[in-house]
C-alpha positions as CSV (number, residue, x, y, z in Angstrom):
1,X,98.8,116.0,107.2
2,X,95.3,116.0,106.4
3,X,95.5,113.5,103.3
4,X,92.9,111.0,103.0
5,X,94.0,108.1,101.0
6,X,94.2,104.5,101.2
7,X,97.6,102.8,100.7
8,X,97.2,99.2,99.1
9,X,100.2,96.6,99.6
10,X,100.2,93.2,100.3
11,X,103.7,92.8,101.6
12,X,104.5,93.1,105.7
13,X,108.0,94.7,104.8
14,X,106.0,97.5,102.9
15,X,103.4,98.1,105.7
16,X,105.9,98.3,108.3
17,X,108.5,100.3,106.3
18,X,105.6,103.3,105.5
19,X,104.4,103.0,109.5
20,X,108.3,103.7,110.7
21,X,108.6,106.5,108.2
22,X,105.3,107.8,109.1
23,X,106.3,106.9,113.2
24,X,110.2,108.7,112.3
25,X,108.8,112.0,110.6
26,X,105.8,113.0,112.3
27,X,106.4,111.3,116.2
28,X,104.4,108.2,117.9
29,X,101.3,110.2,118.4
30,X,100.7,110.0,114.5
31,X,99.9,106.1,115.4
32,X,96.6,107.0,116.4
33,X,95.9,109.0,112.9
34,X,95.2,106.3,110.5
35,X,94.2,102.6,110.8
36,X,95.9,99.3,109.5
37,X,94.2,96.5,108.2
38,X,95.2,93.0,107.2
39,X,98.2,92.3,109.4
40,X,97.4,89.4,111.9
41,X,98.4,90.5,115.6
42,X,99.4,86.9,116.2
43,X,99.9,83.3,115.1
44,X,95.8,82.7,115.8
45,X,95.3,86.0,113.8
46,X,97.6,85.1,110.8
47,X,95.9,81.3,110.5
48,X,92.7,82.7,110.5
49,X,93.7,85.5,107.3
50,X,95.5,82.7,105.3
51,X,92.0,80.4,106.3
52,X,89.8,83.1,104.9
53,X,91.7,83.0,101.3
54,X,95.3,82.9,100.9
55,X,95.5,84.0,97.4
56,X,92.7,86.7,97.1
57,X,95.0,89.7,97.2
58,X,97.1,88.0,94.7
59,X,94.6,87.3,92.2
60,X,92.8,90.8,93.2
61,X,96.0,93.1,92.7
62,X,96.7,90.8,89.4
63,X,93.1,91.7,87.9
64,X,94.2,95.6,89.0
65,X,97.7,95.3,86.9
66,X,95.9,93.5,83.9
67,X,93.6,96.8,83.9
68,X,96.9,98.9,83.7
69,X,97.6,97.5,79.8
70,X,100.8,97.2,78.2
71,X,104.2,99.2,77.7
72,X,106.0,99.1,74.3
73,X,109.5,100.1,74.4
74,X,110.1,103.0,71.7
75,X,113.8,101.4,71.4
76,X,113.3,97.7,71.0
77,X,109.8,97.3,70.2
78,X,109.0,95.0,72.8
79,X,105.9,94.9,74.7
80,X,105.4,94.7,78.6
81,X,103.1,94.9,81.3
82,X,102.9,98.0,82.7
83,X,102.6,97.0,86.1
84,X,104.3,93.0,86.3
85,X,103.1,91.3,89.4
86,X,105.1,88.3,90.6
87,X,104.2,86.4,93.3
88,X,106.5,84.2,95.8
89,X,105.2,81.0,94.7
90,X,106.3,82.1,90.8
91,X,109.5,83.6,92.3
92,X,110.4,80.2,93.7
93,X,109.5,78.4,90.4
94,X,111.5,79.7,88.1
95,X,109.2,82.7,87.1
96,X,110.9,85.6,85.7
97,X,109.1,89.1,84.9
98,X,108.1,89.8,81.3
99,X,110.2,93.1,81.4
100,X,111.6,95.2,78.4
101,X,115.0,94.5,77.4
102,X,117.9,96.5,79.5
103,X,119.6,98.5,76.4
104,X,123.1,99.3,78.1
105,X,124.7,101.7,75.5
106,X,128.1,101.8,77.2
107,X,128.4,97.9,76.7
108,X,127.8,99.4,72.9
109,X,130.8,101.3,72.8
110,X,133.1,100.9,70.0
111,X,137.0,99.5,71.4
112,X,139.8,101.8,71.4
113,X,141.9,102.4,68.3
114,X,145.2,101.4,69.0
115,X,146.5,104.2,66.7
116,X,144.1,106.6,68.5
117,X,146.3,109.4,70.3
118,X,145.8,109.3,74.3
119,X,146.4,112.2,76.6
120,X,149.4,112.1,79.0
121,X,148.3,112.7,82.6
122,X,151.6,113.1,83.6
């Protein structure tokens, strides 16, 4: 491939999902290509990451998405991060991302006239 390029995420699912692809298009030997850092080879390992600072890639890749600025929507005005970052702990208390309004312009559509003449598919 010859790319040189980190990949930043915080999540295990992530991680693993990008290895498998990698692992899947490229074969097993592409293993040894690149290196993985962060993810705790056991319970000892994990203990000792969360001991270190549980929250410093939260509060790291927050100060990255506050660089990002703001979004405002052309169509409602409203104005957004451009990159939200939720973590579990807001997820689980009630949280919500500060997102732009979903303008759904079917649910806009005007009813049927009754009068209107339909076609006969028959």
């Amino acid at each position: 491939m010859r790319r040189r390029w980190i990949g930043i995420d915080i999540t295990y699912l992530a991680v693993d999902l990008i290895r498998k692809r990698l692992r899947h298009t490229y074969g097993d030997e592409t293993e040894q290509t690149y290196i993985i850092h962060g993810i705790p080879a056991d319970a000892g390992g994990a203990a000792a990451l969360f001991a270190e600072n549980p929250f410093y890639p939260t509060q790291g890749m927050r100060d990255d998405a506050g660089k990002a600025g703001n979004s405002t929507s052309g169509l409602t005005g409203q104005t957004s991060p451009k990159i939200p970052i939720l973590t579990v702990h807001d997820l689980r208390t009630g949280t919500h991302p500060h997102m732009p309004t979903a303008i759904l312009p079917y649910l806009k559509a005007k009813p049927r006239d009754p009068d209107q003449l339909t076609l006969d598919a028959g």
